[in-house]
Structures are given as structure tokens and as C-alpha cells.
C-alpha positions as CSV (number, residue, x, y, z in Angstrom):
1,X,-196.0,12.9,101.2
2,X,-194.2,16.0,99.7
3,X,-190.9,17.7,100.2
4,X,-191.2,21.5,101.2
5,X,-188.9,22.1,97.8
6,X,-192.0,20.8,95.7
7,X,-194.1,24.2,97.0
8,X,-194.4,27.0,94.8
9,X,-195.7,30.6,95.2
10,X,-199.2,31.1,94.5
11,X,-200.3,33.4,92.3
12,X,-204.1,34.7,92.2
13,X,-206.3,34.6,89.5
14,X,-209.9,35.2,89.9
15,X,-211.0,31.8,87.9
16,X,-209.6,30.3,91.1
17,X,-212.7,32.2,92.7
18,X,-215.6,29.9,94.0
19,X,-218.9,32.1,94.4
20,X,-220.8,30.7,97.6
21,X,-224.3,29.7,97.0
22,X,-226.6,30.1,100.4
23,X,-227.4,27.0,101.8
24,X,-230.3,26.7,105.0
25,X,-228.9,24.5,107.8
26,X,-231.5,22.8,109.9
27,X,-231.5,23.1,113.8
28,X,-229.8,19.8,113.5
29,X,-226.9,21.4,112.1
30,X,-227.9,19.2,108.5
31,X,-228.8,20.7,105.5
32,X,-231.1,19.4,101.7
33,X,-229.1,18.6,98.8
34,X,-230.6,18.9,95.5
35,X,-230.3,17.4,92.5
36,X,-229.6,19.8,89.5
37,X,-229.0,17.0,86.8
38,X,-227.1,13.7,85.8
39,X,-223.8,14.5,84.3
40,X,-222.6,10.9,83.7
41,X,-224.7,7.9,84.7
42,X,-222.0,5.1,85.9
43,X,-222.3,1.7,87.2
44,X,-219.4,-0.5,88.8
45,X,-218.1,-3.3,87.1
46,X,-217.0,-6.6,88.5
47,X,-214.7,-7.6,86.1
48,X,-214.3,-11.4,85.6
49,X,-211.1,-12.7,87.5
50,X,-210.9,-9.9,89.4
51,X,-211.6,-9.0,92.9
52,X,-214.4,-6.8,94.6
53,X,-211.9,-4.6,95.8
54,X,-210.6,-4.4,91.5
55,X,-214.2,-3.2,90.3
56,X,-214.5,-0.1,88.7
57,X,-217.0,2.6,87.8
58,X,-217.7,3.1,84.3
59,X,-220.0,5.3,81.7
60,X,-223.1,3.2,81.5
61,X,-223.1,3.5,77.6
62,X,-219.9,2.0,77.6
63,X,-221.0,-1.6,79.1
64,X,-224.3,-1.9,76.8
């Protein structure tokens, strides 16, 4: 939750721009994602003493 005296004006700037990129939708109303590349591989941790709901994801290079 916010208070309304937390709002400020906003004030454009075309970096805030998001170009669309065309995407097909099926007669199912669904539509193909594709892969362009991995960015970061992660894996969730279980960390000992901890609970399932406590994991967290981290870089894979990092637990090696």
C-alpha cells in the first residue's frame, strides 16, 4: 500500500519507450515463445536448516 502523497508527476522520456515486436496468436488465443539465449543459468538452493519455502535461486557458478 501507498499513500496518494507518495505519487509524483511523470515526466516522458523516450528510453521509457518499449518497441512492440509482432507476435502470431493461434486460433486458441496462445501464442510460441522463443528462446533467444541464457542470460544467467540459476539453480535453487536448499540451504541446510532452512526450510523449502527459505530456498533461493542462485548463479550456477556460484555453488560449484
Amino acid at each position: 500500500m501507498f499513500h496518494v502523497s507518495m505519487l509524483r508527476r511523470y515526466r516522458s522520456d523516450p528510453l521509457h519507450v518499449i518497441s512492440q515486436s509482432k507476435i502470431e496468436i493461434q486460433p486458441d488465443m496462445t501464442y510460441n515463445e522463443e528462446q533467444i539465449r541464457i542470460l544467467a543459468p540459476l539453480v535453487k538452493i536448499l540451504w541446510q536448516h532452512h526450510g523449502v519455502e527459505e530456498a533461493t535461486w542462485e548463479p550456477e557458478e556460484a555453488v560449484r
